[in-house]
N, C-alpha and C positions, 0 to 999 in steps of 0.2 A: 446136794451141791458141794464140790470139793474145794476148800480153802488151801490156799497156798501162803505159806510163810515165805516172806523175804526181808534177806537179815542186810542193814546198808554199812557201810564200811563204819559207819560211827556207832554200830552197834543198837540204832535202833530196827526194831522189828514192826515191818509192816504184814498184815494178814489180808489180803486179795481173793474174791472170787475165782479169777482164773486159774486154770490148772496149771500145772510147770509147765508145758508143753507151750502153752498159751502165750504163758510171760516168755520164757524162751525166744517164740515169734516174734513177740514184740519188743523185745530186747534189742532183737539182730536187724529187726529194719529200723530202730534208733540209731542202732548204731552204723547202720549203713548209712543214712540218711545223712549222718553229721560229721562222714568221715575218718569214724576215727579208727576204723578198724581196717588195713591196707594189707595186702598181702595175702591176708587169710580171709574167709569167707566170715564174714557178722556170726553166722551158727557156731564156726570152732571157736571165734571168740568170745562168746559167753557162756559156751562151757567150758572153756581153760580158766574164764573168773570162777565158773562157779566152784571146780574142780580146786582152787588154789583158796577157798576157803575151807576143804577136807582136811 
């Protein structure tokens, strides 16, 4: 079963069953759902966040 780490902006680390792939999905219809991502589609923007923690 593959664990995924996710790191939150304060620095704590959460460790998740789901695969990136998974969180990804569910990232972008959060954030579709709540608005907050306009212009771009929810998928490019949660990899431009994840991207701008590299």
């Amino acid at each position: 079963m593959p664990d995924t780490t996710i790191t939150l902006t304060t620095g704590k680390k959460l460790v998740v069953k789901e695969t990136p792939e998974e969180v990804r999905e569910k990232m972008s219809e959060f954030l579709k759902s709540i608005s907050l991502v306009s212009g771009i589609s929810g998928e490019e923007g949660v990899l431009r966040c994840s991207k701008a923690e590299e």
